[in-house]
C-alpha positions in Angstrom: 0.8 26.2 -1.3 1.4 22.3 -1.8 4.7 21.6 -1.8 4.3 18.1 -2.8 2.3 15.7 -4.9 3.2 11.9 -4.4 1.3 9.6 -7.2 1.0 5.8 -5.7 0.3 2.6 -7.4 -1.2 0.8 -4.3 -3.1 2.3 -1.0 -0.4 0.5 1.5 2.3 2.7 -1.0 0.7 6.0 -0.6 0.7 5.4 3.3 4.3 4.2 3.1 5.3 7.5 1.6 3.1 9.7 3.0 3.9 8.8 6.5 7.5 10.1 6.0 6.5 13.9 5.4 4.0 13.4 8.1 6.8 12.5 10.8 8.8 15.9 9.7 5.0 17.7 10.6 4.2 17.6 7.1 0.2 18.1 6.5 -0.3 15.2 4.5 -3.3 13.4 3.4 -4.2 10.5 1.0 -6.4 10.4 -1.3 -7.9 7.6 -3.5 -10.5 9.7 -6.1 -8.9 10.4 -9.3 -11.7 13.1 -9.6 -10.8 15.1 -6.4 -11.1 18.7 -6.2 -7.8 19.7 -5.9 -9.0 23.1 -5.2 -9.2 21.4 -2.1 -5.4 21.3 -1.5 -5.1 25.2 -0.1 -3.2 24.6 3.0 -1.8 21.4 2.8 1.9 20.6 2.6 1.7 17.4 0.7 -0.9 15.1 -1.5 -0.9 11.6 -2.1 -2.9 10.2 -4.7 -3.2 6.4 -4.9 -3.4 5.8 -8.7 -4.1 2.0 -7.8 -2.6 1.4 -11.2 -0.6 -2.4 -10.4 -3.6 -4.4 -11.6 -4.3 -3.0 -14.7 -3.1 -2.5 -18.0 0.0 -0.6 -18.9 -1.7 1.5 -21.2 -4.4 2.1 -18.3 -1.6 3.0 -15.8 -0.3 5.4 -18.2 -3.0 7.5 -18.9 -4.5 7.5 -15.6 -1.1 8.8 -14.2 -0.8 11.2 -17.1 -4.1 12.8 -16.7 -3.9 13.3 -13.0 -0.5 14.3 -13.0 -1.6 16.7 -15.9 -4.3 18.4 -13.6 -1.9 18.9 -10.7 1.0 20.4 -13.2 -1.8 23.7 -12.9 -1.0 24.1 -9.1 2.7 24.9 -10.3 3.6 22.0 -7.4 7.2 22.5 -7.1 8.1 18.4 -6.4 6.1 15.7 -8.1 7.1 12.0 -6.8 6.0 8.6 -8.2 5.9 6.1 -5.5 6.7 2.2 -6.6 6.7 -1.0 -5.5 9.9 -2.1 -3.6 9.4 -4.9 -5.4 8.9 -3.5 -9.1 5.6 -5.3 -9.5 3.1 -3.2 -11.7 3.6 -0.8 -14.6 6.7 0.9 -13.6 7.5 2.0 -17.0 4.5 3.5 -18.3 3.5 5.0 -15.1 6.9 6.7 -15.2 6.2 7.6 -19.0 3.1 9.3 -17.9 4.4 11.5 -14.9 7.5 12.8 -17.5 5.2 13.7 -20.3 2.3 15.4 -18.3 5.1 17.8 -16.8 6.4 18.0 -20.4 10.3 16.7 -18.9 12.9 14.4 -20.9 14.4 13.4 -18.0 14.1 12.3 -14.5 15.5 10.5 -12.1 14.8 6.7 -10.0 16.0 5.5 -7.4 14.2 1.9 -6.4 16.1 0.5 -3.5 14.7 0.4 0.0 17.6 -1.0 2.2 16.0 -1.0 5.4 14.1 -3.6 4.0 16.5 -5.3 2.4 15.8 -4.3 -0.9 19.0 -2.6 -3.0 20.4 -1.8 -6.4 23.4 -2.8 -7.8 24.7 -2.6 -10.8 21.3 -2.1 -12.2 19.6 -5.1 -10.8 17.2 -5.1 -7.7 17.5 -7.1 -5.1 15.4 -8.6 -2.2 16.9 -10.2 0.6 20.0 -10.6 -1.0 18.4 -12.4 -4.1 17.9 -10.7 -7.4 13.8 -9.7 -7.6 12.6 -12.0 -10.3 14.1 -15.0 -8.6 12.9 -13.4 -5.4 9.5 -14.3 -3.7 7.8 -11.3 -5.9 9.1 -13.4 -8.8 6.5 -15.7 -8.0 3.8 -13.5 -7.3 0.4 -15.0 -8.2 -1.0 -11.4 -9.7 2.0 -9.6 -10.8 5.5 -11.6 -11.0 8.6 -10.0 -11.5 9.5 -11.2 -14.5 13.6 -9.3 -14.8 15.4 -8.4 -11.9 17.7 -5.5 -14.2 15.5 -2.7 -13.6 15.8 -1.2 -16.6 15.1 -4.6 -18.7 11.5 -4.1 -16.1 11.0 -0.3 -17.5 11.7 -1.4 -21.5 9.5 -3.9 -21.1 6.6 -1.4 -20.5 7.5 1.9 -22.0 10.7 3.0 -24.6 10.5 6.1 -23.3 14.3 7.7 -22.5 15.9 10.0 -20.5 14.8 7.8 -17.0 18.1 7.4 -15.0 18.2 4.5 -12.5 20.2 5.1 -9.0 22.1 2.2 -7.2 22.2 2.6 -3.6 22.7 -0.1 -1.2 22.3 1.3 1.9 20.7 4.7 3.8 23.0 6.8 3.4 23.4 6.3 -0.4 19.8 7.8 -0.8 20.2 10.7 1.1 23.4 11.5 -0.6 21.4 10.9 -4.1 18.3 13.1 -2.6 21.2 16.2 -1.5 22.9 15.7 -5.7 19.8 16.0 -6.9 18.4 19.0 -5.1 21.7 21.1 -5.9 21.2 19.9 -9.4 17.8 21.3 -9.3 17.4 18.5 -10.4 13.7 16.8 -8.1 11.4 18.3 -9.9 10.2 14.6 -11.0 11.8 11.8 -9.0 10.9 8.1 -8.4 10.7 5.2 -5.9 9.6 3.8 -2.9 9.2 4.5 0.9 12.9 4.7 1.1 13.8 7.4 -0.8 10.4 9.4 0.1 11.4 9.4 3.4 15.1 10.8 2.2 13.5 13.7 -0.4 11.4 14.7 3.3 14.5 15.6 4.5 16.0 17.8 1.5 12.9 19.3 0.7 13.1 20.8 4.0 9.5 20.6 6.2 8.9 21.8 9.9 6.4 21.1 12.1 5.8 19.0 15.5 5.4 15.1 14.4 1.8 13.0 15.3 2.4 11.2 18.4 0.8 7.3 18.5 -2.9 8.2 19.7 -4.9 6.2 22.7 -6.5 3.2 21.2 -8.6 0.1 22.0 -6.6 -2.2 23.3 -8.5 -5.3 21.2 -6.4 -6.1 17.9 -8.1 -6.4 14.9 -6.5 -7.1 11.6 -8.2 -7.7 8.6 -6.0 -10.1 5.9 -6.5 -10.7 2.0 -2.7 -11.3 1.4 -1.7 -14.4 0.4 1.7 -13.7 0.7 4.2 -16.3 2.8 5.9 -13.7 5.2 2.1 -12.9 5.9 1.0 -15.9 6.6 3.9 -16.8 8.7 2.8 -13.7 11.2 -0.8 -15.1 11.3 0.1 -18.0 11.7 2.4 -17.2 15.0 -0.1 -14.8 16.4 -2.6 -17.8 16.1 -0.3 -20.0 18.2 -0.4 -17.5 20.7 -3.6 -16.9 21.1 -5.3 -14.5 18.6 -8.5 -16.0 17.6 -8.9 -16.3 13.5 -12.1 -16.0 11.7 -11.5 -17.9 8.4 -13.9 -16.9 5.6 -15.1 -20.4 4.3 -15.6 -20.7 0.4 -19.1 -19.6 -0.6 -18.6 -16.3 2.2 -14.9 -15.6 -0.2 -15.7 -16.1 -3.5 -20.0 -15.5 -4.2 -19.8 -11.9 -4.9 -23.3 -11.5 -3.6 -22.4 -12.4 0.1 -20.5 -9.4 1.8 -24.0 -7.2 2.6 -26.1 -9.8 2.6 -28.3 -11.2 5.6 -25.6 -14.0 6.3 -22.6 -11.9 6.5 -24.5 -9.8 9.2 -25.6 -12.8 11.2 -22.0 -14.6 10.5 -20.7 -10.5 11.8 -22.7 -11.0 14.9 -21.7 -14.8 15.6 -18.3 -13.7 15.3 -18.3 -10.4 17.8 -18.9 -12.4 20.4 -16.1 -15.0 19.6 -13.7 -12.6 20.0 -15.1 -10.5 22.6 -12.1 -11.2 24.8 -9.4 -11.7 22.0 -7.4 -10.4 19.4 -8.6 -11.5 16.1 -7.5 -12.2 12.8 -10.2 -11.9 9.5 -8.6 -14.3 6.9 -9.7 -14.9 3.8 -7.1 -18.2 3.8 -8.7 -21.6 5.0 -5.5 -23.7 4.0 -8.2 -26.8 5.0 -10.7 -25.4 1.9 -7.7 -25.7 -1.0 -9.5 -28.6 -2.7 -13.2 -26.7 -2.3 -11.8 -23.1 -3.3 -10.2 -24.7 -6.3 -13.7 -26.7 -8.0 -15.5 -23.9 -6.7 -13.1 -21.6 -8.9 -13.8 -23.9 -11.6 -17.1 -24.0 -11.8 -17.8 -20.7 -11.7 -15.9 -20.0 -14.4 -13.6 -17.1 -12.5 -9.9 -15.9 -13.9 -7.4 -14.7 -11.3 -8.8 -11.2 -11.4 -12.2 -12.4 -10.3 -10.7 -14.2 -7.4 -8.8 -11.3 -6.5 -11.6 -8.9 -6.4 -14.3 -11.3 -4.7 -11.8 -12.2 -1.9 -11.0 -8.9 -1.2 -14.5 -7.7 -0.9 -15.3 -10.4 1.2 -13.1 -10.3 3.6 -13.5 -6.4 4.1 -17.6 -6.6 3.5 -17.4 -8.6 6.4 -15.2 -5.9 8.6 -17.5 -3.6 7.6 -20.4 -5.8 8.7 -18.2 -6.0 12.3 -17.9 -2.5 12.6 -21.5 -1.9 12.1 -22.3 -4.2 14.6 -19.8 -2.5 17.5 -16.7 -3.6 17.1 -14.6 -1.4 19.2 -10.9 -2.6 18.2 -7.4 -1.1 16.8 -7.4 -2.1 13.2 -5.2 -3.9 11.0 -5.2 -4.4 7.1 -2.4 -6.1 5.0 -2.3 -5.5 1.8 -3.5 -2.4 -0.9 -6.3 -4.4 -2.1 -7.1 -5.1 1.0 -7.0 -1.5 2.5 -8.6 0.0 -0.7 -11.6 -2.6 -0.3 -12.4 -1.9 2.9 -12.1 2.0 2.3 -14.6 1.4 -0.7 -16.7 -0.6 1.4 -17.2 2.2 4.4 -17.2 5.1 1.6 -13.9 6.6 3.4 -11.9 8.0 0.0 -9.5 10.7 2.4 -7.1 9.3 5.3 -4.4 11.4 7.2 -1.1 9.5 8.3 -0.2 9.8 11.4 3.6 7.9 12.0 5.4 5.2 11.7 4.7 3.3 14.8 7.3 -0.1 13.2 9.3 -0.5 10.3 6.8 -0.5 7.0 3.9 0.1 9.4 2.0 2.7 9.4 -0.9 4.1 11.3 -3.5 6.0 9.6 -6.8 8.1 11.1 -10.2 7.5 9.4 -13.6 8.8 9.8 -16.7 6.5 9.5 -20.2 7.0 10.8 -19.2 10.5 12.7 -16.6 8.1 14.5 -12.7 8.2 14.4 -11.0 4.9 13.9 -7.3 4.0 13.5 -6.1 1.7 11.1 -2.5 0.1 10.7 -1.3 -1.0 7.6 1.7 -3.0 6.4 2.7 -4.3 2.7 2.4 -8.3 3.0 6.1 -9.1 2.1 6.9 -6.9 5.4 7.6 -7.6 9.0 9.2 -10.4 11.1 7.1 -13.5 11.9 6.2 -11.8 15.7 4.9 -8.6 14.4 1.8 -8.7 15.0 1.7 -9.8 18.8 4.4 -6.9 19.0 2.0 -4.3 17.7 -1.0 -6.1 19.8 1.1 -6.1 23.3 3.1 -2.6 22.6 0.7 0.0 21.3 
């Protein structure tokens, strides 16, 4: 019987929540098709849907959290958890609107803070590396800024739906202590928030099974990038000074939505496989050299925000695909939901298992494409220290 359904807003959420039942020996898996047979679940412990709900309207987010949500309230799931972003970007409100009123509850419970990544509540307001959110670097998101740090000024700004209790907690062993109240309340029935207090309501919930060990892999690193985000770029730009070769998309290959499939994407694919035939690599949709080009070229093609975001995104993981279909053998690497989601639509992969933790907010995920196994890491863009990723090239 599922124990568990998790409802994500992003692909890099899902696997950050996911990941903690699959380290207690969970049988998890991840799912990105709203219409899934959920017939399907027989046997597994726990399901994680990713709603990929941040990019579109509240309205939107709430009915497509309501209706799923609604379909899984059949199963008689005993738990029901809506992952958000440590960062409260998206629809928080109505997303949270939709899960309490397609289980029919008045109440429920959220806990946002995440302190192992320096993200905590106090006194209401969110906090990210000591700064409140909205004056924080997600406060000047391109796609989605934070626009309050009080989190419940972020939920009424979305939703004036009641009854949704916010949790301070400023450290681990506040969440834990919220996760053990809430369970003798009987009380987690619906609860809310990121990775951190997922990995928390593993623990009360009560799973047992032997943990995935980190699998052999290629030894070439491969990460595919669409994030624009500065703590990203800082890691890119590190692993490039020591050494990692990086494939910058140029402007036509990023933005003309006609390139990723076409004949110069494979021939650019091939060009590139042997570039980096003895290096680590980095795909990168960023050319800081092309600002001036990307910008007239934005212009006079008439495209908004959205229609940069989507074109990038398939670019950068049309040409992955195009890499992998030409033989690259490598350990894989994607930063950023969009991202991640892209590539999975562009492979036709819609089900991934997590398999552990292997660094803090990274996880490594098993796919299946062409009858062959591949493993994929996967990080949020505001994660990670600058060296991360020659850590995860040299130590895994």
């Amino acid at each position: 019987m599922l124990k568990l359904l998790i409802v994500a807003d992003d692909f890099t959420g899902a696997l950050d929540s996911g990941v903690q039942f699959a380290a207690l020996g969970a049988d998890t898996k991840v799912i990105t098709d709203s219409s899934y047979d959920l017939s399907k679940v027989q046997g597994l412990d726990v399901l994680i849907f990713d709603a990929e709900t941040r990019h579109v309207t509240k309205e939107e987010a709430y009915k497509k959290i309501f209706d799923f949500v609604k379909r899984a309230a059949a199963l008689n799931v005993p738990y029901v958890y809506k992952k958000t972003d440590s960062g409260l970007r998206g629809n928080i409100g109505s997303e949270l609107a939709g899960a309490m009123d397609a289980l029919c509850l008045d109440t429920m419970s959220f806990i946002p803070a995440f302190p192992k990544m320096n993200r905590i509540t106090r006194g209401g307001v969110h906090y990210v590396d000591g700064v409140p959110v909205a004056q924080s670097m997600f406060g000047q998101d391109p796609f989605e800024p934070v626009k309050f740090s009080s989190v419940n000024e972020i939920i009424k700004s979305q939703t004036d739906k009641t009854g949704i209790k916010i949790f301070d907690a400023e450290k681990d062993s506040d969440l834990l202590k919220i996760a053990e109240d809430l369970k003798a309340q009987g009380a987690l029935k619906l609860t809310a928030g990121c990775a951190g207090f997922a990995a928390c309501l593993a623990k009360v919930i009560g799973f047992s099974g032997e943990a995935k060990k980190i699998p052999a892999m290629p030894k070439k690193f491969f990460m595919v990038c669409g994030s624009v985000n500065p703590v990203t770029k800082k890691q890119v730009d590190y692993a490039h000074a020591k050494g990692f070769k990086k494939i910058c998309l140029n402007v036509e290959q990023k933005l003309n939505p006609s390139w990723p499939g076409s004949q110069s994407c494979n021939e650019a694919a091939e060009n590139w496989l042997k570039e980096i035939q003895n290096f680590n690599a980095i795909l990168d949709a960023n050319n800081p050299n092309e600002l001036t080009q990307t910008e007239e070229y934005i212009k006079s093609h008439g495209l908004d925000i959205n229609q940069v975001r989507l074109n990038i995104s398939r670019a950068v993981t049309g040409a992955a695909k195009a890499l992998l279909d030409k033989g690259l053998e490598a350990r894989l690497m994607c930063v950023g939901g969009d991202t991640l989601l892209a590539l999975m639509e562009a492979v036709g992969v819609h089900e991934l298992v997590p398999l552990c933790e292997i660094e803090k907010g990274v996880v490594l995920t098993a796919f299946n494409y062409k009858d062959k196994n591949y493993f994929i890491m996967t990080k949020s863009g505001g994660f990670g220290e600058e060296d991360l990723l020659t850590r995860l090239a040299e130590n895994f």
